[in-house]
C-alpha positions in Angstrom: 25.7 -2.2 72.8 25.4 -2.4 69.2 25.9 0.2 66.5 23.1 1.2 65.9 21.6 1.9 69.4 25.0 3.9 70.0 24.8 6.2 67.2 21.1 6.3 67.9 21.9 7.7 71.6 25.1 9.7 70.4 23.6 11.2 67.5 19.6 12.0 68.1 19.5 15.4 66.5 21.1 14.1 63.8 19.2 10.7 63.1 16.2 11.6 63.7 15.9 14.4 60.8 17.5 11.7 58.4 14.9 9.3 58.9 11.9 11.8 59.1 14.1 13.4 55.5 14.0 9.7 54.2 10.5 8.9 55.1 9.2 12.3 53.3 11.4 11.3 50.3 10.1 7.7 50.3 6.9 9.3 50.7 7.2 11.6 48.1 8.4 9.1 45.7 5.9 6.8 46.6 3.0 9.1 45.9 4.2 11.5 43.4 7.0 10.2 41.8 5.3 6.8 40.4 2.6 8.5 39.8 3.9 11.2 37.3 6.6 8.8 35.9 3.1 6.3 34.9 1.5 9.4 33.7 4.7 10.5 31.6 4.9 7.1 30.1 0.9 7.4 28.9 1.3 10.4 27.7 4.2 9.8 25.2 2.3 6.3 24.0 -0.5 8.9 23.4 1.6 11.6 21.8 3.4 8.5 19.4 -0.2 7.7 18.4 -0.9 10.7 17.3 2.4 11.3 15.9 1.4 8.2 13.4 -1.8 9.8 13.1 -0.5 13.0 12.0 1.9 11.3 9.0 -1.2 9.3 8.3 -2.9 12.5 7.4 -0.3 14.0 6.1 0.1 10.9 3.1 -4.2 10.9 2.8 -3.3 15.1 2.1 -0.9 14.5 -0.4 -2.6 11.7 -2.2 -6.1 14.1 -2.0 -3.1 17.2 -3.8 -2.0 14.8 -6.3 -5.6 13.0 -7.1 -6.3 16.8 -7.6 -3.9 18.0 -9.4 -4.3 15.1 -11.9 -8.0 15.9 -12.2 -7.2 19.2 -13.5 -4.3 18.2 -15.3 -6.6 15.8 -17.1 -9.7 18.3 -17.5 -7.1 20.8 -18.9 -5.8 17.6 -21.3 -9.7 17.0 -22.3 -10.5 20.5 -22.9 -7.2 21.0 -25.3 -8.1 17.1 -27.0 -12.0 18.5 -27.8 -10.8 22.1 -29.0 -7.4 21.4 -31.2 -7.7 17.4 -31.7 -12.0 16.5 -32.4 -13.5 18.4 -35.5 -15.8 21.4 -34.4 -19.0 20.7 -36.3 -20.3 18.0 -38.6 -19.3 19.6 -41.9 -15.5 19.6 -40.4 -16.1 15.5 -39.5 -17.8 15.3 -42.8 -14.6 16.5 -44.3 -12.5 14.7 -42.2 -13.7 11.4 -42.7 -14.9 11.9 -47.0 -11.9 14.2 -47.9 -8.8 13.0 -45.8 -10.0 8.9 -46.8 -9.9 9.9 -50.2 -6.8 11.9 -50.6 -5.2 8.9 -48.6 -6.9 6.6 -50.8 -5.8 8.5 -53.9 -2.3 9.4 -52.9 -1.6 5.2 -52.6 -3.4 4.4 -55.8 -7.0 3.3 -54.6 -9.8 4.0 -56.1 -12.7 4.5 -54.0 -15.8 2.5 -55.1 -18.6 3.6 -52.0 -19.1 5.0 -48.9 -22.3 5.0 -46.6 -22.4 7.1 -43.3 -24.3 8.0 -40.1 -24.5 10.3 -37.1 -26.0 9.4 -33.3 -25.4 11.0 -30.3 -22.9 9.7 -27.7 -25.3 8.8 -24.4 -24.6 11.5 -21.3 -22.4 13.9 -23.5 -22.5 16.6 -26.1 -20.2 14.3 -28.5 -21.6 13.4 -32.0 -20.1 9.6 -33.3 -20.0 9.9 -37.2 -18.9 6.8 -38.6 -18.7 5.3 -42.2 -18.1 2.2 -44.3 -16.8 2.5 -47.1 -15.2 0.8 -49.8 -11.6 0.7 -51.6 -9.9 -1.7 -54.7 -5.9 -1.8 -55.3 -3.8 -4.2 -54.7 -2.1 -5.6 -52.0 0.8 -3.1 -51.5 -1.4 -0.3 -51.6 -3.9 -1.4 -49.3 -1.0 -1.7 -46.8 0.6 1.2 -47.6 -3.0 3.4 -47.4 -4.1 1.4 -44.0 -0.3 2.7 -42.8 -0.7 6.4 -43.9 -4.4 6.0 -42.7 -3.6 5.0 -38.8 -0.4 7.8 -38.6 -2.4 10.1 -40.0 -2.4 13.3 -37.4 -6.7 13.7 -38.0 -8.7 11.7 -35.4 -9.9 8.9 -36.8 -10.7 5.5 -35.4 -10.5 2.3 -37.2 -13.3 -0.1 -36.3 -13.3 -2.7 -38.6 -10.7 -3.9 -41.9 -12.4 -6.2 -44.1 -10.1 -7.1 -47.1 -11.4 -9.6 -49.8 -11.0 -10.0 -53.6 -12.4 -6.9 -55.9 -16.1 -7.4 -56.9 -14.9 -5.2 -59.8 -13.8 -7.8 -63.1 -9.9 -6.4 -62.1 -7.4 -8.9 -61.9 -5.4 -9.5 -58.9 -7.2 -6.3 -57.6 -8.0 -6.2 -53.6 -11.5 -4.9 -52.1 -10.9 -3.7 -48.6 -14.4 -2.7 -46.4 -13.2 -0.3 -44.1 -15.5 1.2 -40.9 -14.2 4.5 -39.5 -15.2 6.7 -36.9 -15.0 10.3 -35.5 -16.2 12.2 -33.0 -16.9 16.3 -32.8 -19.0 18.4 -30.9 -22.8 18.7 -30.8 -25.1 20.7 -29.5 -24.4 21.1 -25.4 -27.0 19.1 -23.0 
């Protein structure tokens, strides 16, 4: 008789439930356990992808904060730039531009020989563009020296064109120089 047939006939009560324990186990494993451990691993692939989802958000959130807070760090920036920096009104460019040239002009030892201006509207805003040409003789030095103080000067101006050339005055060894300025101020809101 072999083994197994002997502890199959000595032990019956005991066998039996084994195998009917191991089949429900088998069983169990077969249908439930699989199963669940399949549905487990779906639903951490699922929760990964949303977890990269989620910092995906979160970045496209804090780039939308700071794209925000630079907007209104820059309309803040604008607002202080056309109150304290532009002149308010066209007398104050006026001033600006005729009155600041000329003490510059003066205080470096040119002598200021014409000036021609004009005023347009800047398209889709309530800026005004003044802008001027005028002219300047000295010598060489003092051209420099003005066209320095000129551009670190704390008024807004802008410095379009430098034309330098000898004097049409009868001056000898005396320096025209043709300069286009521009500033802006406020006009009358759209």
């Amino acid at each position: 008789m072999t083994l197994w047939r002997r502890v199959m006939a000595e032990r019956k009560g005991l066998v039996w439930p084994l195998l009917i324990g191991l089949a429900v186990n088998l069983a169990v494993l077969a249908l439930g356990v699989f199963p669940l451990q399949a549905s487990v691993a779906s639903d951490e692939k699922r929760a990964t992808a949303v977890k990269m989802q989620l910092g995906e958000a979160q970045r496209l959130q804090r780039s939308a904060n700071e794209t925000r807070a630079s907007q209104v760090r820059a309309d803040q920036e604008l607002k202080q730039f056309y109150s304290e920096v532009l002149p308010a009104s066209h007398a104050s460019a006026r001033n600006l531009l005729y009155l600041e040239l000329r003490n510059i002009a003066t205080q470096n030892g040119l002598s200021f020989t014409s000036g021609v201006s004009e005023r347009e509207a800047v398209e889709d805003s309530s800026l005004m563009r003044m802008s001027t040409n005028v002219s300047l003789n000295g010598n060489y030095s003092n051209i420099r020296r003005f066209l320095y103080d000129f551009e670190t000067a704390e008024e807004f101006f802008i410095v379009e064109s430098v034309k330098l050339g000898p004097s049409t005055r009868r001056e000898g060894g005396s320096l025209e120089v043709v300069l286009g300025v521009t500033t802006y101020y406020m006009g009358a809101r759209r």
